[in-house]
Every structure is written in structure tokens, then in C-alpha cells.
C-alpha positions in Angstrom: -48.9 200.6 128.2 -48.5 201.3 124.6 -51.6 200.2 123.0 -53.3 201.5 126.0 -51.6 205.4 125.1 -52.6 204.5 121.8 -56.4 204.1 122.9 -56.6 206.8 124.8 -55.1 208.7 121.3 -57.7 207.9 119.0 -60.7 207.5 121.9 -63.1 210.5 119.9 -65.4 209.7 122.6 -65.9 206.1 122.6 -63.4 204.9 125.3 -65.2 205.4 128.7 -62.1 203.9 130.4 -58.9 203.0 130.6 -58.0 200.0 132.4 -54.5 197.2 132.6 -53.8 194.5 135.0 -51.2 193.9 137.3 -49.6 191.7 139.4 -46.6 192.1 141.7 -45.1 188.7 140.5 -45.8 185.5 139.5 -47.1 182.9 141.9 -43.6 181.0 141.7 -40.9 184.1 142.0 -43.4 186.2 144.6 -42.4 186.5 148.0 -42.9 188.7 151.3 -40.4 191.2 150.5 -41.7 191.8 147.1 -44.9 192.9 149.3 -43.0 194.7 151.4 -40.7 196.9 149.4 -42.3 199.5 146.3 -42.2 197.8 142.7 -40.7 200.5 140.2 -42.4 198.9 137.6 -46.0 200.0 139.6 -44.6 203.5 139.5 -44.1 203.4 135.5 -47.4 201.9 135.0 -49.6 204.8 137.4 -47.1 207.3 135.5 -48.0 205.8 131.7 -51.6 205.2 132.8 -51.8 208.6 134.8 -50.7 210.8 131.6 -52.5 209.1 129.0 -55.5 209.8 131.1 -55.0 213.3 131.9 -54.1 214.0 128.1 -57.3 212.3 126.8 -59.7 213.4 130.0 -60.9 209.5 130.1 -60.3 207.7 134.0 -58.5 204.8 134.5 -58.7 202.1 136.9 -56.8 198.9 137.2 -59.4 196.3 136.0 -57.5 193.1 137.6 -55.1 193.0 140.5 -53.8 191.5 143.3 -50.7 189.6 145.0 -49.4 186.9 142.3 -51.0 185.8 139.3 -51.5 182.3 139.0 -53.7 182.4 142.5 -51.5 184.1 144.6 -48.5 182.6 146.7 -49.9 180.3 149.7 -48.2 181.2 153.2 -47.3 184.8 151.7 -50.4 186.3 149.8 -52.8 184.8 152.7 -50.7 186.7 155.2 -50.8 189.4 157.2 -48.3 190.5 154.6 -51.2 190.6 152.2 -53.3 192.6 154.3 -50.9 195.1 154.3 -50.1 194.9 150.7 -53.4 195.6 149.8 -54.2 198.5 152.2 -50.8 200.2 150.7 -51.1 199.4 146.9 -55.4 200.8 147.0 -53.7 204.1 148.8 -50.6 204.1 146.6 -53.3 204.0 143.6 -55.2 206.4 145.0 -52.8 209.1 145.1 -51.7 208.1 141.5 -55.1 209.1 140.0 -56.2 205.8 139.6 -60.5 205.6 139.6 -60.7 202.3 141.3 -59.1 198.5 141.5 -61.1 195.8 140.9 -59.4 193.3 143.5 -59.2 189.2 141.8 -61.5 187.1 144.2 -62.8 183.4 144.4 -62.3 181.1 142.0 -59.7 181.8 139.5 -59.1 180.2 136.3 -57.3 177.6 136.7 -60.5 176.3 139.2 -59.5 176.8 143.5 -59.7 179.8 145.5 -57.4 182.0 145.8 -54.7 182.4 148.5 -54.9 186.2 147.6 -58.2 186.2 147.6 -60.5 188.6 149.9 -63.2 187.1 150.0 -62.8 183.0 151.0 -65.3 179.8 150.3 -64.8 176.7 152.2 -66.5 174.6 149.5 -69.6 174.4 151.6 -70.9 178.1 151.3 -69.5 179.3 154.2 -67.9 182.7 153.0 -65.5 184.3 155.2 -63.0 187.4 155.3 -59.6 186.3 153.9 -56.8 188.3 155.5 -56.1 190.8 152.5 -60.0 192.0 153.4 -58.6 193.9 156.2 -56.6 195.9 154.0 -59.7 197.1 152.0 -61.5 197.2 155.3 -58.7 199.8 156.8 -58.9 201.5 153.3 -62.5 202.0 153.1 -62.4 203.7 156.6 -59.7 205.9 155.9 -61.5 206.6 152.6 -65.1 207.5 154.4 -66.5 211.1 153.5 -62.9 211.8 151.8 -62.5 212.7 147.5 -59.2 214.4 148.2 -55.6 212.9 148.5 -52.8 215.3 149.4 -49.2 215.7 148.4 -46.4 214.5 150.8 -43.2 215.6 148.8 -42.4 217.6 151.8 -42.4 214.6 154.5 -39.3 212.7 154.3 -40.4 208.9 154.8 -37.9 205.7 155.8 -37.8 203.2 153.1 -40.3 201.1 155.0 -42.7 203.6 156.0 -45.6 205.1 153.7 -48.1 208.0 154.4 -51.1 209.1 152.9 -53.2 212.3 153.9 -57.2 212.4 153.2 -59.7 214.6 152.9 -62.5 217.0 151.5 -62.9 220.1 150.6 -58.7 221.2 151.0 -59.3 219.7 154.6 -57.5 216.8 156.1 -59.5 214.2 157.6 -57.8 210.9 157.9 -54.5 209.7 157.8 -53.2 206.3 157.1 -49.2 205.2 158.2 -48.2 201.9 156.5 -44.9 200.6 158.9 -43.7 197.6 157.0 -40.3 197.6 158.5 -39.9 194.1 160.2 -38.1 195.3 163.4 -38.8 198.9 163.8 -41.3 200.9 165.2 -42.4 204.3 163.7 -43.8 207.5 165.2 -46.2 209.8 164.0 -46.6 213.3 164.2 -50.2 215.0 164.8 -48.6 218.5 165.6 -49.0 220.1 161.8 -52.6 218.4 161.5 -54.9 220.6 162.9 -57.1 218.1 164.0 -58.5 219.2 167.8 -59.3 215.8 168.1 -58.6 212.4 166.5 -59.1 208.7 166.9 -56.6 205.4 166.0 -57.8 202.4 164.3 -54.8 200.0 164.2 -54.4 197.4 161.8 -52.6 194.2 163.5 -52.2 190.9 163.7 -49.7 188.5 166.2 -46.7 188.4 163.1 -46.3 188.7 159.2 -47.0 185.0 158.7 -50.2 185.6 160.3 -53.4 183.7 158.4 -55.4 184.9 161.4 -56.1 186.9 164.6 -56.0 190.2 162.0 -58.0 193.1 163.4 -58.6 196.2 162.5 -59.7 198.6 165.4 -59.3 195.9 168.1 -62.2 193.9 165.7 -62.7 191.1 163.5 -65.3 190.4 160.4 -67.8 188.6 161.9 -69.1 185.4 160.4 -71.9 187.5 158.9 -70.0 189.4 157.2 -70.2 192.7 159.5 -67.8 194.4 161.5 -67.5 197.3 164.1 -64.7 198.4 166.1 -64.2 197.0 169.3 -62.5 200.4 170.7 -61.3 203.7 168.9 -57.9 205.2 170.7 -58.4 208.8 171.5 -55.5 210.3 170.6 -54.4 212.5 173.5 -50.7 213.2 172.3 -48.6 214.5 169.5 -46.5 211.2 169.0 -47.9 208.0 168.4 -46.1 205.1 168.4 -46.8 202.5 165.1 -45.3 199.0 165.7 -43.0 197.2 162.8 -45.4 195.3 160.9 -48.9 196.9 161.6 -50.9 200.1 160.3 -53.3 203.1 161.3 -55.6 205.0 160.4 -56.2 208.4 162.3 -59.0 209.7 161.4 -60.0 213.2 162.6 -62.9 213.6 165.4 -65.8 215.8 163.5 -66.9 219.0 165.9 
């Protein structure tokens, strides 16, 4: 962080961007709960990345990311863990200030695909949706027609529970709930939205372990590469229930 402060110091207007790397772990000390509980070392980095880009007015954006270096952990990274890893650390980025992630896919240096990666190979050509794609999937919806992120300091959250509100032009328009408590359930509140209506894409997938049956709005990436959800929930009350291990994205109904 401090050669990048440094950079962004003596810039004069030939540094377009600011950029680090990071990685929750290695590949042989990561596990599931590091996924599932906040890393203050994140929270220093967005801080130390967040000021030296406000002070010199260049972005920053986090260049290479994901899981576990070394290829990501096998059984953990390629998880529906990992899925909802990825859809909480893009968000959690987000609100930090951060420009953008460039997410590490395919081959990796030391030569194999991987486990973390979004996009898989079978070796024959055949790409396919990894798991984690579902969390850039539920981000990119959430995302749709939004340039704002609002505060939450207001909303007190369990430890195991993260929210993020979305929108454009001071308006709300989507919000995303990130359960990862193991056992519990969450509920949401839609009474201090404002939104008249407002449809539920879910984010699930049988258990944690999962490597497949992930969906995202009752759908899965087709072999093609496309996707479409299979059904949008009309939400028709002001308490919506959010299984332990899943997430949602409400996203406001346009008049």
C-alpha cells in the first residue's frame, strides 16, 4: 500500500490508475469460513487504496483477485461458498470506491484451471460457468441501470448478514442481502424502500459444498453461455424470508 500512496503522490498526471492484488489466503491456509466471515485486512486495503485515490483524484481498481492464490482451494473456492464470496466481496468493493475487479480466470501460472475460476475449460473447448460466475451474475443484475451505492451506517446487520442498497439518481433501485450464516435464516424489510413494486431473484444452491445445481432466479447458464430467469417472485409483503446460505437481489419494478 505504500508504494502505491507513494504513486498516487508523485502521479503529475501520468498514473491513470491505481491498482493491487489480493487474495483472501493462500491456497494451503484458505478455507470456507475465511469466505464466510469479513477479512480486516480487505478493510485496510479499500481504506489505503480509497484515500490515496480521493487525495490524488486517480481511480483504483483491484487488477487481480479472487479466492486463494495459488489456483484457488479445490472443494472450497468451486463452492457454493465461492459464489457467494464473489457476489459479497464485488459489492463490498463497490461501496468502497473501488472502479472495478478484474476477477483471475483459466489457466493460471503454474498451468491448470482454476478451482476459483469463473469461467471453466474441460480441455476440449467446452467452456462452462464455474460456480463463482453466479456471483458476478447476481452482481451484474443488481448492478443493471445503477452508478449509486448508498450508506447503511444506520441498519444494524448480524455478523453473517451484509446489505447493499443501489441506485441512480439518489433513488434506490435494487437491493442485494448476502445471508452467510450456516443455520439461520434472515428477513428483510421492504417497509422504508419506497418501492410500489419489486421482484426477488434468489441466489441458491442445495448446500455450501455445492459444485452444482446453483441458480440464480430459479435459472442456470446455459451451455451457450446465456441465461434468463426462470421466474421473478413478486414481492407482495414487507418481510421476506432469506435462507442461511443463499442471497437476493430485489430489485425495484419500474412504473
Amino acid at each position: 500500500m505504500e508504494w502505491v500512496e507513494r504513486i498516487a503522490q508523485d502521479a503529475r498526471g501520468k498514473v491513470q490508475l491505481l491498482t493491487t492484488h489480493y487474495h483472501r489466503n493462500t491456497e494451503t491456509h484458505g478455507s470456507a469460513e475465511q469466505l464466510l466471515s469479513p477479512d480486516p485486512r480487505l478493510k485496510e486495503i479499500a481504506a489505503c487504496m480509497r484515500a490515496a485515490s480521493q487525495h490524488s483524484g486517480i481511480p483504483w481498481r483491484i487488477c487481480e483477485i479472487n479466492s486463494f492464490s495459488g489456483g484457488g482451494r479445490p472443494g472450497v473456492s468451486d463452492t457454493f461458498v465461492g459464489a457467494l464470496w464473489t457476489l459479497n466481496i464485488m459489492l463490498y468493493l463497490a461501496q468502497s470506491g473501488c472502479a472495478g475487479v478484474n476477477m483471475e480466470t483459466g489457466v493460471n501460472q503454474l498451468g491448470f484451471i482454476s478451482s476459483y475460476s469463473p469461467l471453466q475449460d474441460n480441455g476440449h473447448g467446452l467452456n462452462t460457468a464455474g460456480v463463482p460466475y453466479y456471483g458476478m451474475l447476481a452482481f451484474a443484475a443488481a448492478f443493471a441501470g445503477c452508478h449509486q451505492m448508498f450508506p447503511l451506517e444506520a441498519v444494524s446487520q448480524e455478523p453473517f448478514q451484509s446489505v447493499y442498497v443501489l441506485g441512480a439518481g439518489g433513488r434506490p433501485r435494487s437491493v442485494v442481502v448476502v445471508n452467510t450464516d450456516p443455520v439461520k435464516a434472515v428477513y428483510i424489510s421492504t417497509a422504508e424502500l419506497a418501492f410500489p413494486r419489486a421482484s426477488l431473484l434468489r441466489l441458491l444452491a442445495p448446500g455450501s459444498a455445492s459444485t452444482k445445481c446453483v441458480t440464480f432466479g430459479g435459472a442456470t447458464v446455459d451451455p451457450s453461455g446465456h441465461w434468463q430467469p426462470a421466474f421473478k417472485e413478486r414481492v407482495r409483503s414487507e418481510r421476506i424470508s432469506l435462507p442461511a446460505m443463499s442471497a437476493a437481489v430485489l430489485i425495484r419494478d419500474e412504473d
